[in-house]
N, C-alpha and C positions, 0 to 999 in steps of 0.2 A: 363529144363529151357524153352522151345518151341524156335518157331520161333521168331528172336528178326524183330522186324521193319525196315522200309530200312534208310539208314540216308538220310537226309532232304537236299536237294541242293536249291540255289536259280534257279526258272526256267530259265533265261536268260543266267546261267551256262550251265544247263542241253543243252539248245538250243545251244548254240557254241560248244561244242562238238558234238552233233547228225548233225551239219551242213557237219562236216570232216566226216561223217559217222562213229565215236565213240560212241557207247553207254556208257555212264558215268557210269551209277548206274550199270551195268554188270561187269562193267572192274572194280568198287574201291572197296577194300575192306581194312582191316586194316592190311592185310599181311599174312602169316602162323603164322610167330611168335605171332601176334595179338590175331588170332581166337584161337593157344593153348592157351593164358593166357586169356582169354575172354575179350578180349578189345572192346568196341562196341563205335563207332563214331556216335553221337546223330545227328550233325547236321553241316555242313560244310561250308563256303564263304570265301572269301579272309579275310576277315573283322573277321570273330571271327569262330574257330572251339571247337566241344564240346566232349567229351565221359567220358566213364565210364571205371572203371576196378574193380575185385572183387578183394580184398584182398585174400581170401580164395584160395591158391593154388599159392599164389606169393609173399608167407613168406621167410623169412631168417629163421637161425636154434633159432634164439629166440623168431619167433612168430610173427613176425614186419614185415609188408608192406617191402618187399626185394629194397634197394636204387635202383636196376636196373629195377622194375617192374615198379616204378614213371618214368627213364629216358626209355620204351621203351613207356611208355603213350605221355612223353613231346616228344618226339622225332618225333614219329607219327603224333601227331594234328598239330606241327610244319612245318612238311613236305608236310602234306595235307594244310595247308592253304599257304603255300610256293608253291604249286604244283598249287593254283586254284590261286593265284595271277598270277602265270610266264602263264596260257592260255592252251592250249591244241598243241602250237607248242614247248613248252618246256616240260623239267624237272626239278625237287629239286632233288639237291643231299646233303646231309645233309654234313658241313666241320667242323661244332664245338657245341659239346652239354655241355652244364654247369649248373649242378642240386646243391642246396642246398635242404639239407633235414631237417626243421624245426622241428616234431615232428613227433614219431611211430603210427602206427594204426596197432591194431589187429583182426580185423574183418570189415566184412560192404562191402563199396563199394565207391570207392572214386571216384572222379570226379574231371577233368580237362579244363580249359577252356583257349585256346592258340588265344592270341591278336600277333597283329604284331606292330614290334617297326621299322622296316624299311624296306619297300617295292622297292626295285630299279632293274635297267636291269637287274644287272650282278649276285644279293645277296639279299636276305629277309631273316629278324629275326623275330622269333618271342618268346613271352616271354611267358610262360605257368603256371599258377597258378593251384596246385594241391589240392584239401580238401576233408576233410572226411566229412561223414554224417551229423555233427554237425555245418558244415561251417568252421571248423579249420582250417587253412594252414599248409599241409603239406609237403609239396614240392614249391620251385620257380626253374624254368629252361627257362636257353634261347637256343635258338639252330637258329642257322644262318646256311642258306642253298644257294648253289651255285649252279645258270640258268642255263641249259644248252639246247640245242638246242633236240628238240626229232626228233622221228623216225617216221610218225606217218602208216606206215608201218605195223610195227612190235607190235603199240598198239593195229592195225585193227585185226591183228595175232592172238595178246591175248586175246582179246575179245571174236574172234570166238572161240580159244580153252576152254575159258569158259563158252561159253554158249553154244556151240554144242560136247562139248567133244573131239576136233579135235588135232590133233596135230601141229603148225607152220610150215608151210615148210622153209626151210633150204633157 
């Protein structure tokens, strides 16, 4: 498959993070879980986040787009645009996902695109629209995510141990 692209931040993002001395584009990525099932996050902002997932390899035993593969896509984009709203002195921590699943897909490559329905201190939701190839809807999910204060410590940590191989000190 190569190298996929890096996702697309708005600059002014990118800048409030490298102020704290966090490198943004090093530190995010769409998770373990993510990269096993090929999740790739096209483009990110508080305002609307975007990715992709392949069918192929996140089937149920009948063939069909697996319901949990739509909620780890909605759950993700959800999170990251909950995550770039709350700033780089917080975190999203995900307290309610809710997937309706419209219609099955058997192949292809779906794509998701997560708006936000309420941005405030404490909680941001946002509602996630899922379709296939053809513009279908395949999935609607909302997932509401609770602020919490970060570390930013321990981001600086992970950073380093990803981009220099390092391990956190304790």
């Amino acid at each position: 498959m190569g190298e996929q692209p890096p996702t697309r931040f708005p600059q002014e993002i990118i800048d409030e993070y490298a102020r704290l001395g966090v490198d943004l584009r090093a530190l995010f990525s769409a998770g373990h879980l993510g990269s096993r099932m090929g999740l790739r996050i096209v483009e990110a902002s508080p305002e609307q986040v975007t990715g992709t997932l392949p069918v192929e390899g996140n089937t149920q035993p009948y063939g069909l787009l697996h319901g949990g593969a739509s909620a780890v896509l909605a759950e993700t984009l959800g999170s990251v645009g909950s995550m770039l709203h709350a700033g780089p002195h917080r975190i999203a921590v995900g307290v309610d996902l809710n997937c309706t699943h419209h219609s099955g897909v058997r192949a292809g490559l779906v794509t998701g695109v997560a708006r936000p329905l309420h941005r405030g201190r404490a909680t941001a939701t946002y509602e996630t629209v899922i379709t296939d190839e053809r513009g279908r809807r395949v999935c609607t999910a909302r997932l509401t995510c609770l602020l919490r204060d970060a570390d930013l410590d321990q981001t600086r940590a992970q950073v380093a141990e990803l981009v220099e191989g390092t391990a956190p000190s304790a």
